[in-house]
Backbone as CSV, one residue per row, in Angstrom:
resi,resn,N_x,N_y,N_z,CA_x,CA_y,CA_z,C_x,C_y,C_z
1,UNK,0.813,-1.183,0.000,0.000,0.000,0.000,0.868,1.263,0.000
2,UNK,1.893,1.081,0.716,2.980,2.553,1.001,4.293,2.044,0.212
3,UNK,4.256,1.386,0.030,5.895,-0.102,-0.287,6.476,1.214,-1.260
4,UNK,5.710,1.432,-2.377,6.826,2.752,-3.491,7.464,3.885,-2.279
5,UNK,6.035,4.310,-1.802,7.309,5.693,-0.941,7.935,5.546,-0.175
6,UNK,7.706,4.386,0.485,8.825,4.282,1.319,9.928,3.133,0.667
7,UNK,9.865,2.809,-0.178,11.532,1.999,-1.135,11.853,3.919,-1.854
8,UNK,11.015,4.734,-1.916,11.898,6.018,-2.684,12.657,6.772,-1.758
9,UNK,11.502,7.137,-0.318,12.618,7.645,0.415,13.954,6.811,0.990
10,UNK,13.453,5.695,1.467,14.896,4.733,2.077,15.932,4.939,0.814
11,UNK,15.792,5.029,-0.488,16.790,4.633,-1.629,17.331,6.620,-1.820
12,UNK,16.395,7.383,-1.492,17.265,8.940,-1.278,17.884,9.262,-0.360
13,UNK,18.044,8.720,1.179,18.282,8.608,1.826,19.717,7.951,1.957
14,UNK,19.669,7.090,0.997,21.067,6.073,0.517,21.277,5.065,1.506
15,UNK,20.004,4.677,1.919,20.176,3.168,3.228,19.444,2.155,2.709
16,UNK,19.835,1.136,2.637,19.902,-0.409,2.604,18.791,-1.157,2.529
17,UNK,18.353,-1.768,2.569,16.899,-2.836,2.960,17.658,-3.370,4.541
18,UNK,18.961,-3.659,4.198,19.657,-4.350,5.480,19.284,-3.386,6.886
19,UNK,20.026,-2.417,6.371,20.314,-1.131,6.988,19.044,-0.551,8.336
20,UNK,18.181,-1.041,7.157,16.603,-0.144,7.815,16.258,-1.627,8.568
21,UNK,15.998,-2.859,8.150,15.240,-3.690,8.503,15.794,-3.758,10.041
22,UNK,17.095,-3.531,10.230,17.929,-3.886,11.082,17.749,-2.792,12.377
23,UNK,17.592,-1.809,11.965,17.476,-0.686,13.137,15.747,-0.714,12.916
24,UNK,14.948,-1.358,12.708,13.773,-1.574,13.242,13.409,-2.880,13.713
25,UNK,14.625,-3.845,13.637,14.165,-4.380,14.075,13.166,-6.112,13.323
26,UNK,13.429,-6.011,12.052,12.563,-6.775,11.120,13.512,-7.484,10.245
27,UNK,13.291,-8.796,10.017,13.949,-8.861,8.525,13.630,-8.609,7.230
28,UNK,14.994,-8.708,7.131,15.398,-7.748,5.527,13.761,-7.960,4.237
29,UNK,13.962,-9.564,4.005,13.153,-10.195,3.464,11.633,-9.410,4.173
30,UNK,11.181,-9.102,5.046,10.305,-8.676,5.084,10.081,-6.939,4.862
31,UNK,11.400,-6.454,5.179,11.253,-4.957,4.254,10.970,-4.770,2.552
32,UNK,11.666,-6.116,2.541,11.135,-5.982,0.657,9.714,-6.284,0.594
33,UNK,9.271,-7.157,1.068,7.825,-7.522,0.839,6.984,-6.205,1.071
34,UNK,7.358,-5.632,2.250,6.818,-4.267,2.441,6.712,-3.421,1.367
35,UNK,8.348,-2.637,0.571,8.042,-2.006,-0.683,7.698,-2.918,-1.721
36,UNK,7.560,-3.890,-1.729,6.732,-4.362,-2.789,5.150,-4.395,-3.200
37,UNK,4.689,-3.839,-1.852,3.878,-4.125,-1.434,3.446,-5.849,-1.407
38,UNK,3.663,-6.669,-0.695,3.390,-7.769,-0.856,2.641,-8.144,0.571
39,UNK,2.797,-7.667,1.473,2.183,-7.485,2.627,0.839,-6.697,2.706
40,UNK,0.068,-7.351,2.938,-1.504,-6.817,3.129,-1.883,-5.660,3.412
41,UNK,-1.060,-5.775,4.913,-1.381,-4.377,6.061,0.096,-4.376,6.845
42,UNK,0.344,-2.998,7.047,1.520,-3.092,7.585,1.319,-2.444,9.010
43,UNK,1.590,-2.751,10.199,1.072,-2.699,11.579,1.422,-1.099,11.682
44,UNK,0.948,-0.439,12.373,0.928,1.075,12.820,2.446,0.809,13.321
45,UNK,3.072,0.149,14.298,3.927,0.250,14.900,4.874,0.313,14.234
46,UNK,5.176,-0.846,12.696,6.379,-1.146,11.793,5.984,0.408,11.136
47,UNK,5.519,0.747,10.745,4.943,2.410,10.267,6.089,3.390,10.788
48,UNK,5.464,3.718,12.415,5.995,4.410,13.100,7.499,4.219,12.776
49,UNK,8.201,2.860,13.319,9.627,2.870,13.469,10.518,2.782,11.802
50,UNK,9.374,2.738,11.213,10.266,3.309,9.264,10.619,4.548,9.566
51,UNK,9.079,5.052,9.614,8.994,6.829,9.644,10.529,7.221,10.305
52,UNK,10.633,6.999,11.989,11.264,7.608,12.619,12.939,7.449,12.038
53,UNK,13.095,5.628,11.318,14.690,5.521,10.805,14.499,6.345,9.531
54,UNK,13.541,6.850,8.703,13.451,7.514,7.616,13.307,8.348,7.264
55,UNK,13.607,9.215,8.661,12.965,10.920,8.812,11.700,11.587,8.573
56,UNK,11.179,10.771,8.220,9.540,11.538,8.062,8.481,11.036,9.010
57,UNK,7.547,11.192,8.743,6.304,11.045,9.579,5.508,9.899,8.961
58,UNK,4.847,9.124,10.274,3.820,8.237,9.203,2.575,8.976,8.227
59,UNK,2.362,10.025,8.481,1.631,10.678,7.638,2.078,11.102,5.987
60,UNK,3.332,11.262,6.232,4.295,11.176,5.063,4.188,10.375,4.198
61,UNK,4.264,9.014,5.013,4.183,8.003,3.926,3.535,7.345,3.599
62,UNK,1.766,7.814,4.392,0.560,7.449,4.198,0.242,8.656,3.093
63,UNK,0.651,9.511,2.568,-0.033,10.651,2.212,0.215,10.392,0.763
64,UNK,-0.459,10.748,0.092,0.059,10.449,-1.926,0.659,11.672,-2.576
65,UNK,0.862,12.276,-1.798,1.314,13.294,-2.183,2.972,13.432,-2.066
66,UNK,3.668,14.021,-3.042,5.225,13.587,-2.657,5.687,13.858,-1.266
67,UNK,6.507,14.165,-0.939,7.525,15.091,0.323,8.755,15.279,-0.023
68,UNK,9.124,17.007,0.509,10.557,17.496,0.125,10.994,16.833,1.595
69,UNK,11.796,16.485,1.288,13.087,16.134,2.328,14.441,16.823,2.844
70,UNK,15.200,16.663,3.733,16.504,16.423,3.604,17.299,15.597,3.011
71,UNK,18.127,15.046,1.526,18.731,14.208,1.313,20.216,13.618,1.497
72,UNK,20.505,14.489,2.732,21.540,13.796,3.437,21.352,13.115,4.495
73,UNK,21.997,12.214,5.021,21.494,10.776,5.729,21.590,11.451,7.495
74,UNK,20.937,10.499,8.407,21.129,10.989,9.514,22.160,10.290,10.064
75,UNK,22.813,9.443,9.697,23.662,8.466,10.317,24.802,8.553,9.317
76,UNK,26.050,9.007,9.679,27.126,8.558,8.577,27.497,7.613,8.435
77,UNK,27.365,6.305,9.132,28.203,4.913,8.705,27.553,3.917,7.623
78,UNK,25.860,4.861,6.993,25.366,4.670,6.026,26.001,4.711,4.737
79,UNK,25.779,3.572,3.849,26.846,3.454,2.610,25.743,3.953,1.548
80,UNK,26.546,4.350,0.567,25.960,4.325,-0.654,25.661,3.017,-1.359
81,UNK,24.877,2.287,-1.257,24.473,0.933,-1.700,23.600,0.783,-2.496
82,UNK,22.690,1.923,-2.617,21.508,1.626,-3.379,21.590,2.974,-4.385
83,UNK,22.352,3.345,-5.008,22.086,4.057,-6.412,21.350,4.212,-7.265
84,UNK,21.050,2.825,-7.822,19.915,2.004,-8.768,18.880,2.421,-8.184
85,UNK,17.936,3.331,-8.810,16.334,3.301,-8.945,15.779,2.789,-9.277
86,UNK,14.885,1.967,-9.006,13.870,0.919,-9.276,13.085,1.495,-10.028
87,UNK,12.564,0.766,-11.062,11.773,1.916,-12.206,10.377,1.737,-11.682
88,UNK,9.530,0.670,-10.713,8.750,0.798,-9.751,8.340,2.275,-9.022
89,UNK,9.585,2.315,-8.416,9.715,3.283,-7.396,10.199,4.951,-8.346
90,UNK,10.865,4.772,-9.501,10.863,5.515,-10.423,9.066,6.293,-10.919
91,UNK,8.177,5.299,-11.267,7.281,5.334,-11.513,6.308,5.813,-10.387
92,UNK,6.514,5.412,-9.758,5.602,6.175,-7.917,5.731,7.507,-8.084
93,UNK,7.590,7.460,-8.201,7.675,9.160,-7.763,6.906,10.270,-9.186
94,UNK,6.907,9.660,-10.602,6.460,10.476,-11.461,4.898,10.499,-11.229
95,UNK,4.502,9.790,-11.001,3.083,9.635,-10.351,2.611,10.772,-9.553
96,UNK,3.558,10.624,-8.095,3.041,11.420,-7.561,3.236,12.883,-7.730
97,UNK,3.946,13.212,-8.737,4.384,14.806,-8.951,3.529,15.069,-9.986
98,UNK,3.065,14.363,-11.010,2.265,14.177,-11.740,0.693,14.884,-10.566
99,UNK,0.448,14.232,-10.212,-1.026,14.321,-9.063,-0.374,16.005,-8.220
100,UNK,0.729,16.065,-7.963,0.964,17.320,-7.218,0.868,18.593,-8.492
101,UNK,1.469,18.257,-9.483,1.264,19.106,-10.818,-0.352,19.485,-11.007
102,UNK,-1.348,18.726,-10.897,-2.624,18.452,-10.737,-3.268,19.652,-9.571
103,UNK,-3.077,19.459,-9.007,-3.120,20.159,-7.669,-2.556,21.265,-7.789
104,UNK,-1.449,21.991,-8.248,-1.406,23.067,-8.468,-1.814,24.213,-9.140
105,UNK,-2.148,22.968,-10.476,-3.066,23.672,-12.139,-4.456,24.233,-10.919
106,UNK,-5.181,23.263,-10.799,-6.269,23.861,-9.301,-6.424,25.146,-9.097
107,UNK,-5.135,24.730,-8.242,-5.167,25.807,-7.190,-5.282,27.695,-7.950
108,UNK,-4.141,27.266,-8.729,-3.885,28.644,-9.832,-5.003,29.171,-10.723
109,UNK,-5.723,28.037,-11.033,-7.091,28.004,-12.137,-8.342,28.994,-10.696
110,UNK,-8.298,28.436,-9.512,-8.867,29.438,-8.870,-8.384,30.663,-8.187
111,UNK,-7.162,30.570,-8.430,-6.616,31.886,-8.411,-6.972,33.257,-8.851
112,UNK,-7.132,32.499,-10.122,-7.143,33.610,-11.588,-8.563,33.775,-11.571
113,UNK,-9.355,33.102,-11.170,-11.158,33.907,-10.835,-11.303,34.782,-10.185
């Protein structure tokens, strides 16, 4: 259900599947299932402790709407490991700027009345 934004922010962020699963606490194998969405429902709690290793809010990554970030990491012993964009997660993010582009035409179109 959330699996794209949160595989886009963890992969801008430049941390791991390892990385994250590990400081929350989960295995790896089950962080992928997560951005894959392959998991049904993902518990409020596994939510919370993404959000908090991922800098944002669970609202963030419940929300369809993009988020500007910080894209420097909070932890330096974080590697650059994940470069490769997933054209998945490629596709989320044009999506959702796409829908924010949407939202702005809007906003401006009632502007100008």
């Amino acid at each position: 259900m959330y699996g794209a934004k949160i595989a886009s922010i963890r992969i801008a962020r430049g941390y791991s599947q390892d990385y994250v699963s590990k400081k929350i606490g989960i295995k790896q194998n089950t962080l992928s299932d997560i951005e894959k969405d392959l998991r049904a429902k993902v518990d409020e709690k596994t939510l919370e402790d993404l959000a908090n290793v991922l800098g944002v809010s669970v609202d963030d990554i419940k929300s369809s709407t993009p988020i500007i970030m910080n894209f420097t990491a909070n932890d330096s012993t974080v590697g650059q490991q994940n470069n490769i964009i997933d054209s998945k997660v490629l596709d989320a993010l044009l999506q959702q700027l796409a829908k924010k582009d949407e939202q702005i035409e809007k906003l401006l179109q009632k502007i100008a009345k």
